[in-house]
C-alpha positions in Angstrom: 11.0 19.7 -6.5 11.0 19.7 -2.8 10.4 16.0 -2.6 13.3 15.2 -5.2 15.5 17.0 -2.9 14.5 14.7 0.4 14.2 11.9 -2.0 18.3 12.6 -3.3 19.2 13.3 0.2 17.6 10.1 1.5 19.2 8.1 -1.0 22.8 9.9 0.0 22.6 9.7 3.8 21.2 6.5 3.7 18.4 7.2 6.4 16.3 3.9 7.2 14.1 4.5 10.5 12.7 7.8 10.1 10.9 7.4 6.9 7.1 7.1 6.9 5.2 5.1 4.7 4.2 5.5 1.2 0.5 6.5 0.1 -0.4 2.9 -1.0 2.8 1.1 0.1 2.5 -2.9 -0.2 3.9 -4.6 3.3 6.2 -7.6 3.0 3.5 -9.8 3.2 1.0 -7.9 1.2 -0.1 -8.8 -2.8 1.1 -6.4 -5.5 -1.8 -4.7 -6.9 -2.3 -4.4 -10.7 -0.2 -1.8 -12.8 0.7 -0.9 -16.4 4.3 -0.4 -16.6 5.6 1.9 -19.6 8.7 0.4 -21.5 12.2 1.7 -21.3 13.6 -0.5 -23.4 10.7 -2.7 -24.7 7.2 -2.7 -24.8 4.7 -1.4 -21.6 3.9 -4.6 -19.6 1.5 -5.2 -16.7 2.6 -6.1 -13.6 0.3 -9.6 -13.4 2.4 -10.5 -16.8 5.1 -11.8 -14.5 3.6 -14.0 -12.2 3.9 -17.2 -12.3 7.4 -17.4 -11.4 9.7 -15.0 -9.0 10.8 -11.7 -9.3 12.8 -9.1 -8.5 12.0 -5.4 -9.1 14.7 -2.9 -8.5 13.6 0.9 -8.4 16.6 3.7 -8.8 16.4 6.5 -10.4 19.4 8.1 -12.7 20.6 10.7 -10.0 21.2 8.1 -7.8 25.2 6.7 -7.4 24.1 3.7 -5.4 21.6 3.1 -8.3 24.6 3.3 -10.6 26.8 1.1 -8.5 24.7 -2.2 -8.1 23.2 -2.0 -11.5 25.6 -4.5 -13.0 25.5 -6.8 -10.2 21.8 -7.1 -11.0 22.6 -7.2 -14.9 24.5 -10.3 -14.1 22.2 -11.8 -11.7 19.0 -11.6 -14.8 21.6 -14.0 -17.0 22.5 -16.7 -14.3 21.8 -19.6 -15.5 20.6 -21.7 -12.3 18.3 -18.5 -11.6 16.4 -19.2 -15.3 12.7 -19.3 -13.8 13.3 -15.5 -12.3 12.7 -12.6 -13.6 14.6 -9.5 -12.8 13.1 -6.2 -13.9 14.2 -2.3 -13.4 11.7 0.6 -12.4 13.2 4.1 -13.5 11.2 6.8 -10.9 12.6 9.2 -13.4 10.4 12.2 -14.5 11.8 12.4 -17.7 12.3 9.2 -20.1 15.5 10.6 -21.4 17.4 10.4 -18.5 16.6 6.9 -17.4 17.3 5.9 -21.0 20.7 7.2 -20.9 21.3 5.6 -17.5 20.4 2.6 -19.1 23.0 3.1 -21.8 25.6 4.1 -19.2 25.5 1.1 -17.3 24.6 -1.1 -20.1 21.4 -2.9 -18.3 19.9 -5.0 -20.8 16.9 -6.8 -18.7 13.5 -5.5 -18.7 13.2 -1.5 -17.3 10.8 0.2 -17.4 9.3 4.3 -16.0 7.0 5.4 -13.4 7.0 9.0 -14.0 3.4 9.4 -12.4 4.9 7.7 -9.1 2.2 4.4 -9.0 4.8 2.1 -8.7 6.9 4.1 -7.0 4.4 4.3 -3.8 3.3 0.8 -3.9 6.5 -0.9 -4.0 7.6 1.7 -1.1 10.5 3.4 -2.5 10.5 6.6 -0.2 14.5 6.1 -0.8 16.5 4.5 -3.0 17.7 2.5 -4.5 14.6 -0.8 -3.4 14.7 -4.0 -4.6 11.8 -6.5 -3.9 11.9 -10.1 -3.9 8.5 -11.3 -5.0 7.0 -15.1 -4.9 5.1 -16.1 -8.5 1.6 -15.1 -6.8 2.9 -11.3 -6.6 3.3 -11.5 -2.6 6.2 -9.1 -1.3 9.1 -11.4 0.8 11.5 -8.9 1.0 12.2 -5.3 0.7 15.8 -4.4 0.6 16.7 -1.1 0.8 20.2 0.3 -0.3 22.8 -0.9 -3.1 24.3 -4.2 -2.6 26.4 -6.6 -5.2 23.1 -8.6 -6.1 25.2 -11.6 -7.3 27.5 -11.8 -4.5 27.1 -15.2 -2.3 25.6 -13.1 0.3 22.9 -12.1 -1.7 22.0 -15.0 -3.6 21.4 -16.9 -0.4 19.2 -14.5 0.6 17.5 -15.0 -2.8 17.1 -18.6 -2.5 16.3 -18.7 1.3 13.2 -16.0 0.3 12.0 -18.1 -2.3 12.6 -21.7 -0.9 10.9 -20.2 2.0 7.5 -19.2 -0.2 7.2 -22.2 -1.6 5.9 -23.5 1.5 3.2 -20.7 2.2 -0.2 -20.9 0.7 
C-alpha cells in the first residue's frame, strides 16, 4: 500500500530527479530481457514475440489521469498508416485485472494491453512513475524512456519517433 501511495503521488507531482532506480531497470541502451506478458484484451504474449520491428510500450495504471489523458493519442498513433511496421502495446501495473479492463473500456484502447500485477515489467522497463513509454529498436534495445503524458501523435512526438528509430538503424 505504501508504495501505491508514493507511486500515485509521483505520478501527480510529476517528480523526475529524485527517483532511484528500479530493482532490474533496463538503461536506454540496455536489451530487454525475456517476459510473459498476461493478456488484457488478447491472449498472454512474450516480450521476444515483437521483435523484429519497433515498439513502443506504454505503462499506466488505471488511477493515473495522465494515463487517462494520453491514451487516445497512443490509440491513434497504433493505426497510422505510415507507422505500419510498429507496434504499440499497453502494460496495465494494475493489481487487479478488473480495473485495468475497465480503463480499457473507458478510454476505448483497442491495441495490444496487457497486466503486470507481479511488477516484472514494471521494474525492468523502469516505471517508478507513471505514466513511461519506451521506444524500442526490432532487437529489443531501449532508445528512449519518456516519462509523463504527452499527445503521442502530435508532430512533436512523431519526430521524436522517427528520429529514435532512423537513428537505430544505423547502430549494430
Amino acid at each position: 500500500m505504501k508504495s501505491l501511495l508514493c507511486a500515485v503521488l509521483l505520478c501527480l507531482v510529476g517528480l523526475t530527479s529524485v527517483v532511484a532506480k528500479t530493482p532490474g531497470e533496463v538503461e536506454v541502451g540496455g536489451t530487454l530481457r525475456e517476459a510473459t506478458m498476461q493478456g488484457l484484451n488478447g491472449p498472454a504474449r512474450k516480450l521476444s514475440d515483437f521483435r523484429g520491428k519497433p515498439l513502443i510500450i506504454n505503462v499506466w495504471a488505471s488511477w493515473c489521469g495522465p494515463c487517462q489523458q494520453e491514451m487516445g493519442s497512443l490509440e491513434r498513433l497504433a493505426w497510422r498508416e505510415e507507422f505500419g511496421k510498429m507496434t504499440v502495446i499497453g502494460i496495465s501495473t494494475d493489481d487487479y485485472p478488473d480495473a485495468a479492463k475497465a480503463f480499457l473500456r473507458k478510454t476505448n484502447a483497442t491495441f495490444n494491453h496487457y497486466i503486470d500485477s507481479r511488477l516484472l515489467l514494471e521494474n525492468m522497463l523502469g516505471a517508478d512513475r507513471l505514466p513511461l513509454t519506451l521506444l524500442v529498436d526490432a532487437k529489443g534495445r531501449v532508445l528512449q524512456k519518456v516519462y509523463g503524458a504527452r499527445e503521442w501523435d502530435s508532430a512533436e512526438s512523431l519526430a521524436l519517433i522517427r528520429k529514435s528509430f532512423q537513428t537505430s538503424k544505423g547502430r549494430p
